[in-house]
C-alpha positions in Angstrom: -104.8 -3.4 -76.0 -101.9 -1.6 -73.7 -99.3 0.1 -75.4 -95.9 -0.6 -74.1 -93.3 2.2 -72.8 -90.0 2.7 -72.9 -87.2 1.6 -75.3 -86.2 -1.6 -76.9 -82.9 -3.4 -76.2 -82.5 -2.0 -79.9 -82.8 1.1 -79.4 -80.9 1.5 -76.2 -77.7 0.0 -78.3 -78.1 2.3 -80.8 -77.8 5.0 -78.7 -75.2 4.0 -77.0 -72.9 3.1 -80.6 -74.1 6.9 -81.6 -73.2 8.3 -78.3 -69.5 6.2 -78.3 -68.5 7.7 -82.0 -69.4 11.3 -81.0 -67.0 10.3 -77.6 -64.2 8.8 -80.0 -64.5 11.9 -82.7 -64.4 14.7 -79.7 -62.1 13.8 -77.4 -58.8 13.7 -79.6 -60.1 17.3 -80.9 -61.0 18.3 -76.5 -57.2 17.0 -75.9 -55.5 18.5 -79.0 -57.3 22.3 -77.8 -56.1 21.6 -74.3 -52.1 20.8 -75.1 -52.4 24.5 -77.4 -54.2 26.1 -74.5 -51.4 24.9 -72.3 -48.8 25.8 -74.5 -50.0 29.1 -75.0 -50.0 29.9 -71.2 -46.7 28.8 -71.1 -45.2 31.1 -74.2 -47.4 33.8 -71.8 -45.5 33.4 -69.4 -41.6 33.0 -71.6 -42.6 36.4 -72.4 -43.0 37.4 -69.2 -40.0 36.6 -68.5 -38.2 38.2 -71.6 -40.2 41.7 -70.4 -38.2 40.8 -67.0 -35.0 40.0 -68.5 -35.4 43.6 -70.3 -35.8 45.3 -67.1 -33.3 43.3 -65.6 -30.9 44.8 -68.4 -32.4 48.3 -67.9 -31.3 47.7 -64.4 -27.6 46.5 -64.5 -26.3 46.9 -68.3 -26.2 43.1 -68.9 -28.1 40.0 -68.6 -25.5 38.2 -67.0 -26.6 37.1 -63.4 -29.8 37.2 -64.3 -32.1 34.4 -62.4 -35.6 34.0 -61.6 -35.0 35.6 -57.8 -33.2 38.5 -59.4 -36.4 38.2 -61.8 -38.8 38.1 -59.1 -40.2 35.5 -61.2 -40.4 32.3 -59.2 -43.8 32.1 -59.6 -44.3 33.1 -63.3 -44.6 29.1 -64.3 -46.4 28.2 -61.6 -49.2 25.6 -62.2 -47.9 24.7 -65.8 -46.5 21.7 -67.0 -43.6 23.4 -68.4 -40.3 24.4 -66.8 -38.8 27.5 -67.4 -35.0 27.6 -68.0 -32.7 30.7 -68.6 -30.5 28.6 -71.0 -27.9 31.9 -71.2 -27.5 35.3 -70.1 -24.2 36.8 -71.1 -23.3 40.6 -71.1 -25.6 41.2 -74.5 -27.9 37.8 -75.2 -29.8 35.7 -73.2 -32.2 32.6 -74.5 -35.1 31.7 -72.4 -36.6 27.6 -72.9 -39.8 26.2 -71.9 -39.8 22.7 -71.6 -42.9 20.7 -71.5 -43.2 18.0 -68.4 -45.1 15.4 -67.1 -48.1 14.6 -69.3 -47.6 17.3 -71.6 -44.3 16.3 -72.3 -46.1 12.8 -74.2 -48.7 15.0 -76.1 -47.3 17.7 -77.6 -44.8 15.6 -79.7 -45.5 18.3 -82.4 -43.5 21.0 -80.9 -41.8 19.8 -77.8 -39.2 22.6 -76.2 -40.1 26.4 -77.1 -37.0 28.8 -77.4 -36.9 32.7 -76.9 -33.8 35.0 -77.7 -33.6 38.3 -76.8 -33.6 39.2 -80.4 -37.3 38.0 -80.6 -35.8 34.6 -82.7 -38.6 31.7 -81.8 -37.4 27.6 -82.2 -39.0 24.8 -81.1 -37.4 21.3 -80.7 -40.1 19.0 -82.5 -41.3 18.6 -85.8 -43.7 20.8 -86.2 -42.8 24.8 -87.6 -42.6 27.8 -85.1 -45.6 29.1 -87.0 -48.0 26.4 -85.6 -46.3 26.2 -82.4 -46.2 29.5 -81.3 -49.4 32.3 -81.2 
């Protein structure tokens, strides 16, 4: 008597069911890691900028004209989806904003727009705490 090979039409739909809940489990965890690790990047580079601004003031006694030419940091954001804004730079305080955009704008509900003083003083615009937001 000859013994068959391969699978049943069984057995082929149960691996594919399997292999469609381990998809459905992992990729909200995959896409939840990948807004953080973007997020992250960006509040690298805010502080990049807040090192800048502190040279800046070093430099000229104020943080008023401050941009990102004066910065030499054009390219400090570049290939994030965030912009970087200098919200104010007056003679003693300045406040730096990331702002997420494009598709990261729609997924990271949680914390939305990251804030930066110069006295170190973190916010973020969503709902979320600037403990699980930030590093």
């Amino acid at each position: 008597m000859l013994k068959e090979a391969g699978f049943t039409l069984i057995e082929l739909m149960l691996a594919i069911a399997i292999s469609a809940i381990l998809i459905a489990i992992s990729y909200p965890l995959y896409s939840d890691h990948q807004v953080k690790a973007e997020r992250n990047r960006a509040e690298i580079a805010l502080m990049q900028c807040a090192v800048r601004m502190e040279k800046y003031f070093s430099q000229h006694a104020s943080y008023r004209g401050a941009t990102f030419t004066a910065l030499h940091a054009e390219n400090v954001m570049s290939g994030l989806p965030y912009q970087l804004q200098i919200t104010s730079a007056t003679q003693s305080h300045y406040q730096l904003q990331i702002i997420p955009t494009g598709a990261q704008k729609k997924r990271d509900l949680h914390c939305g727009t990251l804030s930066l003083s110069d006295t170190n003083e973190r916010s973020v615009s969503g709902d979320g705490n600037v403990m699980q937001c930030w590093m």
